[in-house]
C-alpha positions as CSV (number, residue, x, y, z in Angstrom):
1,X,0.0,0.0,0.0
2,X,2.8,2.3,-1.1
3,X,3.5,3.8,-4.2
4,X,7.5,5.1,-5.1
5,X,8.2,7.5,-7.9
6,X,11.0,5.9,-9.0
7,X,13.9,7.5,-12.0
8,X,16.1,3.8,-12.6
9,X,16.9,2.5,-9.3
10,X,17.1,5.9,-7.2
11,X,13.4,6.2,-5.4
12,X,12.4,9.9,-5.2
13,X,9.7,9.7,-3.1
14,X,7.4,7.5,-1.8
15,X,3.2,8.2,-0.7
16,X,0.8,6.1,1.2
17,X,-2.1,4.5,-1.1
18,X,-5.2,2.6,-0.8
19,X,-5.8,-0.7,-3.0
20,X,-8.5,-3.0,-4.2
21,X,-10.5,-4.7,-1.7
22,X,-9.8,-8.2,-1.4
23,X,-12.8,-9.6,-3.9
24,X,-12.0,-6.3,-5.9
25,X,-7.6,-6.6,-6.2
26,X,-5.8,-4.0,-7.5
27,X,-4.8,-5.3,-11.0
28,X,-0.8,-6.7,-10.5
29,X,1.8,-6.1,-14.1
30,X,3.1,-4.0,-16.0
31,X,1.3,-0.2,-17.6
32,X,2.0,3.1,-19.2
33,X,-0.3,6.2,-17.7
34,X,-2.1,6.8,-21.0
35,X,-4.3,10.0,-19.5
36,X,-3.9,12.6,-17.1
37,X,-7.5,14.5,-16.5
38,X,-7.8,17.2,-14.0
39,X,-11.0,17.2,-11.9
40,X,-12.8,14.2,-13.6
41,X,-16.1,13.2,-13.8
42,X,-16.8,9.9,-12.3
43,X,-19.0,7.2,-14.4
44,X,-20.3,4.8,-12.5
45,X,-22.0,1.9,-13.9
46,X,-25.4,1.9,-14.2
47,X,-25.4,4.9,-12.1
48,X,-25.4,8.6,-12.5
49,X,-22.1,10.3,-13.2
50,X,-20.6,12.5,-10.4
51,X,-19.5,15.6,-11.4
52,X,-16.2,17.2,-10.1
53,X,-16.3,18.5,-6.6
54,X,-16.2,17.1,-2.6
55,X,-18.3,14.0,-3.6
56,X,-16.1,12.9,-6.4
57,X,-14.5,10.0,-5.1
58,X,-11.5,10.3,-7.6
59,X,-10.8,13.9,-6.3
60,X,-8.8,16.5,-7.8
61,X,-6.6,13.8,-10.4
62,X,-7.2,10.8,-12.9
63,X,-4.1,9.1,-14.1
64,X,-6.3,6.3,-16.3
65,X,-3.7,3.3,-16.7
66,X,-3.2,1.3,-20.1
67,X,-5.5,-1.2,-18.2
68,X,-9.3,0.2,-18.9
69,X,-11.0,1.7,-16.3
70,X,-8.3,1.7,-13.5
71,X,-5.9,4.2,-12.7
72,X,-4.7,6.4,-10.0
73,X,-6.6,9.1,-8.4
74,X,-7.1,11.1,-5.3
75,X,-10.3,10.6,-3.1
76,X,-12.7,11.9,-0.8
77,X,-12.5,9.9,2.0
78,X,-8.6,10.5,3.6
79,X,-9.0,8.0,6.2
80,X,-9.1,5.0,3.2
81,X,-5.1,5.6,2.5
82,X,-3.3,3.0,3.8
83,X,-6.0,0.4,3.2
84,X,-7.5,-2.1,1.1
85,X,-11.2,-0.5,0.8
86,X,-11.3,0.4,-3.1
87,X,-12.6,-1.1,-6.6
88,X,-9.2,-2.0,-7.7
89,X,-7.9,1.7,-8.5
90,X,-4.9,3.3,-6.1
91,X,-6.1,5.8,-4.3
92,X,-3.7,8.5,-3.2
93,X,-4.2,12.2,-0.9
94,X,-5.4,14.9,-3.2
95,X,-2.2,17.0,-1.7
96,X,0.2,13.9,-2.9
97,X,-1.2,13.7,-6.1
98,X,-0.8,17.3,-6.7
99,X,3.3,16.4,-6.1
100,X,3.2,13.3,-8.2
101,X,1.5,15.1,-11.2
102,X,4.7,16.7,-10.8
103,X,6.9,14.2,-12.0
104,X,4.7,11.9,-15.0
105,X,3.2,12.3,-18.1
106,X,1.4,10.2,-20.7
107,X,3.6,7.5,-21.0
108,X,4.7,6.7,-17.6
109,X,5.3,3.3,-17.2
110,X,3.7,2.1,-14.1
111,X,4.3,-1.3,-12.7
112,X,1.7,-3.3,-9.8
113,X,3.6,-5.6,-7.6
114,X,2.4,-7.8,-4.5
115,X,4.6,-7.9,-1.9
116,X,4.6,-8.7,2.0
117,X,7.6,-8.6,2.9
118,X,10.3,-6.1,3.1
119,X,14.0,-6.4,4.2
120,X,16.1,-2.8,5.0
121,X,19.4,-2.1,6.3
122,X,22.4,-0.4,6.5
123,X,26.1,-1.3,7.3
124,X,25.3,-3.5,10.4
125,X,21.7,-3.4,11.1
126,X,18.4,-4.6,9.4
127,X,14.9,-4.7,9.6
128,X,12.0,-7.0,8.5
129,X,8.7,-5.4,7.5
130,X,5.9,-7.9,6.9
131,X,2.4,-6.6,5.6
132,X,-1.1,-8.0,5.5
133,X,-1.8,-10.9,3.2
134,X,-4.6,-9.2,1.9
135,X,-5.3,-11.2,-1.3
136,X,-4.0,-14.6,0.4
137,X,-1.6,-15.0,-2.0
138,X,1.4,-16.0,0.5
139,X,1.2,-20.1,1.6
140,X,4.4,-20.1,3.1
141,X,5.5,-16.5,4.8
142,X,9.2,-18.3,5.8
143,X,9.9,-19.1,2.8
144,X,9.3,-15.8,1.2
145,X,11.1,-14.5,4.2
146,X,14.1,-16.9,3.2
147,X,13.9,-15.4,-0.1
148,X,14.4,-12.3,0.5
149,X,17.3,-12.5,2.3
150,X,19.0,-14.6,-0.3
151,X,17.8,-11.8,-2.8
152,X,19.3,-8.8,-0.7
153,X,21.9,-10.7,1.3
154,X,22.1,-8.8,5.2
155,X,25.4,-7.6,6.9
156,X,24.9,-10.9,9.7
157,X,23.6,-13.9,10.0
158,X,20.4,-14.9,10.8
159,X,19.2,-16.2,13.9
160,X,16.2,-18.2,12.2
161,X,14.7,-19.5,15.5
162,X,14.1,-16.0,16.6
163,X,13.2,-14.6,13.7
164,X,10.6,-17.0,13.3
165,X,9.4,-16.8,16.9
166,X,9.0,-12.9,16.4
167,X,6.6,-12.9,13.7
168,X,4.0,-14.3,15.4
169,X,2.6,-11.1,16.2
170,X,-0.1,-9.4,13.7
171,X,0.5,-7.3,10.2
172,X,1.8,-4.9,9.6
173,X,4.8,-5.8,11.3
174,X,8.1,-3.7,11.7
175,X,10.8,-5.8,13.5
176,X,14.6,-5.3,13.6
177,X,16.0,-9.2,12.5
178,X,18.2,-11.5,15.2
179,X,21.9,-11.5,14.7
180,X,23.2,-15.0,15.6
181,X,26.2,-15.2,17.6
182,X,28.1,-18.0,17.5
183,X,28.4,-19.8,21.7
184,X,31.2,-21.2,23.1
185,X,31.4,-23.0,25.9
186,X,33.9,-24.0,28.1
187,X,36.2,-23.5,24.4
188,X,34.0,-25.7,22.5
189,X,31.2,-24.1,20.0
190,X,27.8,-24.8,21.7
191,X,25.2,-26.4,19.3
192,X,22.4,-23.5,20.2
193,X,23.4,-20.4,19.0
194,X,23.0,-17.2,20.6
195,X,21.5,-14.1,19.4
196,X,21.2,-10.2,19.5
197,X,18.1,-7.9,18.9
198,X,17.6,-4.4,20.2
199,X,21.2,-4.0,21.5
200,X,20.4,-7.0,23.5
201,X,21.9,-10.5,24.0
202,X,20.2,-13.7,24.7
203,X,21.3,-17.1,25.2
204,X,19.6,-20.4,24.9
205,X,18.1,-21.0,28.7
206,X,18.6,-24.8,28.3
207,X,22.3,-23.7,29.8
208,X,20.4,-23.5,33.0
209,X,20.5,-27.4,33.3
210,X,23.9,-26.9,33.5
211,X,23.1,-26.2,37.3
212,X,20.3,-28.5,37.4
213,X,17.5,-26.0,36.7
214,X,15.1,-25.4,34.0
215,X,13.7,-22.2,32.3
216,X,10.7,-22.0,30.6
217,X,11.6,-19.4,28.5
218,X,13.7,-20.5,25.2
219,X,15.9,-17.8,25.6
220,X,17.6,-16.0,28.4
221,X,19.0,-12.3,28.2
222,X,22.5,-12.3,28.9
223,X,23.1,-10.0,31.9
224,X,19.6,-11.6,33.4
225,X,21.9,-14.9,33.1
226,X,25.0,-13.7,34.2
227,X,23.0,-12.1,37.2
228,X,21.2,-15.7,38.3
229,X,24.2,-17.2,37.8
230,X,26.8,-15.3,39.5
231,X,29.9,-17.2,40.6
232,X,28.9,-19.8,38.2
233,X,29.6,-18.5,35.0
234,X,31.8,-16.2,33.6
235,X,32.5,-14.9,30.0
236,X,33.1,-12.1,27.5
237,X,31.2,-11.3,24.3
238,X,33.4,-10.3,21.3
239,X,31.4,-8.3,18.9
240,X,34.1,-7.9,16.3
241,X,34.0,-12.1,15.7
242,X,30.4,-12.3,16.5
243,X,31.5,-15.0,19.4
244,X,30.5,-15.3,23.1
245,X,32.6,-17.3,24.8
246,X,31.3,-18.5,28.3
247,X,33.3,-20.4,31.1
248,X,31.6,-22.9,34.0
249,X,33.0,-24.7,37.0
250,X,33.6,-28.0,35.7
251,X,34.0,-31.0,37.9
252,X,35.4,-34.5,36.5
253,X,35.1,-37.8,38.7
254,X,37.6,-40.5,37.3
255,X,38.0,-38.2,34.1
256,X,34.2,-38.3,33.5
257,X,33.0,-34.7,33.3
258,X,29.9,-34.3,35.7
259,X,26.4,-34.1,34.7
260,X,26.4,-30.8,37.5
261,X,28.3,-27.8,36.9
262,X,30.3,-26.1,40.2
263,X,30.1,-22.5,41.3
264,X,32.7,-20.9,43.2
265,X,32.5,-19.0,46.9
266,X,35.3,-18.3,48.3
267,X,36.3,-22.0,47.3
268,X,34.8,-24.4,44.7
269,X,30.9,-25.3,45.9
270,X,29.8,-28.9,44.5
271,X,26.1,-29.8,43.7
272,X,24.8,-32.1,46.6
273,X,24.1,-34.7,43.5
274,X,27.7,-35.3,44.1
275,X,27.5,-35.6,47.9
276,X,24.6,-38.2,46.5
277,X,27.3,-39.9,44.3
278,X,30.1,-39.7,46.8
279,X,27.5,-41.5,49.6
280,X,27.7,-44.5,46.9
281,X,30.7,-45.4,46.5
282,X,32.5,-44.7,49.1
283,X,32.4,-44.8,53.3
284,X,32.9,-41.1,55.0
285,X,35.6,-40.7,57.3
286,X,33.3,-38.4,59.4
287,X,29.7,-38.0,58.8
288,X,28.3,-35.4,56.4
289,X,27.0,-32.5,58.5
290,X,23.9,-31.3,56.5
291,X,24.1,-27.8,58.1
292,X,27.0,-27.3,56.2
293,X,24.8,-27.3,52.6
294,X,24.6,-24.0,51.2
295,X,21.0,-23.0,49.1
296,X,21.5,-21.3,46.0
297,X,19.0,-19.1,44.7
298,X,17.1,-21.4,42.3
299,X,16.5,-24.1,45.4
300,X,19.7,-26.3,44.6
301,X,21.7,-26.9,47.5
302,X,26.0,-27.1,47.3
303,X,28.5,-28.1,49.4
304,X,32.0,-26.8,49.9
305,X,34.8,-28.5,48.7
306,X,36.7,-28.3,51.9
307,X,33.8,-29.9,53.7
308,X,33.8,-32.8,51.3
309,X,37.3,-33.5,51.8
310,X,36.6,-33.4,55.4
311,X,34.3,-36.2,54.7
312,X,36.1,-37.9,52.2
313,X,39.7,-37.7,53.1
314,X,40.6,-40.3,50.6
315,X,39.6,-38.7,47.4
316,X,42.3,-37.2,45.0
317,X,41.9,-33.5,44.7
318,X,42.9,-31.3,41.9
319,X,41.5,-28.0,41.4
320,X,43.0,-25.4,38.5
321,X,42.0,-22.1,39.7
322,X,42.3,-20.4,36.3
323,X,40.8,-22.9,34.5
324,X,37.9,-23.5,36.8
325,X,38.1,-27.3,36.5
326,X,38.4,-29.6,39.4
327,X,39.4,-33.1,39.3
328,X,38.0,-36.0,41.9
329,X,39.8,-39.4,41.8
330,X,38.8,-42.4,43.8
């Protein structure tokens, strides 16, 4: 429901329209304007004419298209721009069509396109504008989606998950389009990506079970996560590579990495699955003294490494401070 005064690809200008109702579509091809009559006379069919003045509905312009009885025109009822409420004409503000007058002449070629779906951008942004489907044309709005940004190729790439997620909302639709960022973790690249939007990061929330917890959102914004998770995580975002790189407490028993990240206090804190695992296999030296768990903010409780070697006097210890990985042998 726009129309753009184009000279080759440079677009000059560009005015809102109205368009055919749905059982009435605005013809779609390719014209030439082949008249250009100032206050017209409107013939309706099998009615009386209307001469020019406020009840014209064409206005103050007729541009009559190489296609009989269509063309563009101005109107008498403002409020229909932007809309699909006419016969199959464009309708356009009288005060536009007095600029666009402006510009044509017999001869104009004029071309009718459907589209619903738009993709802008500059150097490092882009946005997604979808429109209504108003002559349910479009079966498959992902594909055509797809399309487009194989057409006009974007600065990033996209995070299609999200993307898809996001236009669930109603048309017309303005949306800026997710920027995936590749996730590493612990130095291996994770198999969900992360994205931006808005000048925001988010991460997939299934890290959470990393910690034994479970989000019901998909995704996780990344300083909300880095906030829950405090003392558990730590990591940098470099925007230049289009990487996040995120580091956990890991804890391997007999080289096996543990279902159960750490977190670190003061020393290394252990899920009390471990305590759970430990009470299997082998016989404490002293008793584990459950006063001693700590609660962590999502309801897990940990235990302090120096409280488990307390207990468990037997167990090889290892723990790499800069690396955040500590080692259990027994």
């Amino acid at each position: 429901m726009t129309l753009e005064l184009r000279q080759g690809n440079k677009t000059w200008h560009r005015f809102p329209i109205a368009v055919g109702k749905a059982v009435t579509p605005t013809p779609l091809g390719h014209f030439t304007i082949v008249n250009i009559i100032k206050d017209p006379t409107w013939y309706p069919a099998g009615r009386t004419p209307v001469p020019p003045g406020t009840n014209n509905p064409l206005g103050e312009y007729w541009l009559g298209l190489s296609l009989p009885s269509y063309g563009i025109h101005g109107n008498n009822q403002p409020s229909s721009i932007g809309y699909p409420l006419s016969n199959g004409c464009i309708r356009m503000h009288n005060h536009d069509l007095q600029v666009l007058i402006q510009f044509v002449q017999v001869g104009t070629p004029v071309e009718i396109i459907y589209e619903t779906v738009e993709i802008k951008h500059t150097l490092d942004r882009a946005w997604l504008k979808i429109f209504p489907d108003v002559y349910q044309r479009q079966s498959n709005l992902q594909a055509v989606i797809r399309q487009k940004v194989e057409e006009e190729p974007l600065p990033y790439p996209v995070h299609w998950e999200a993307l898809w997620k996001m236009i669930e909302g109603e048309r017309p639709l303005v949306l800026e389009i997710p920027q995936q960022i590749h996730l590493f973790l612990d130095g291996e690249l994770y198999p969900t990506a992360a994205f931006q939007w808005e000048d925001q990061v988010y991460l997939p929330s299934e890290l959470t079970r990393l910690w034994g917890r479970d989000c019901p959102e998909r995704y996780l914004e990344l300083t909300e996560f880095m906030r829950l998770f405090a003392g558990q995580v730590y990591g940098y975002f470099e925007q230049q590579a289009n990487k996040i790189s995120l580091h956990t407490l890991r804890i391997y028993c007999n080289g096996d990495l543990f279902s159960v990240r750490g977190w670190f206090q003061d020393e290394p804190m252990l899920p009390e699955k471990l305590v759970t695992l430990l009470e299997k296999t082998l016989t404490p030296v002293v008793a584990f003294p459950s006063a001693e768990r700590i609660m962590g903010e999502g309801g897990e409780s940990w235990v302090p490494l120096s409280t488990i070697q307390k207990c468990w006097p037997q167990l090889g210890v290892e723990w790499d401070a800069r690396n955040w990985v500590l080692s259990l042998t027994y």
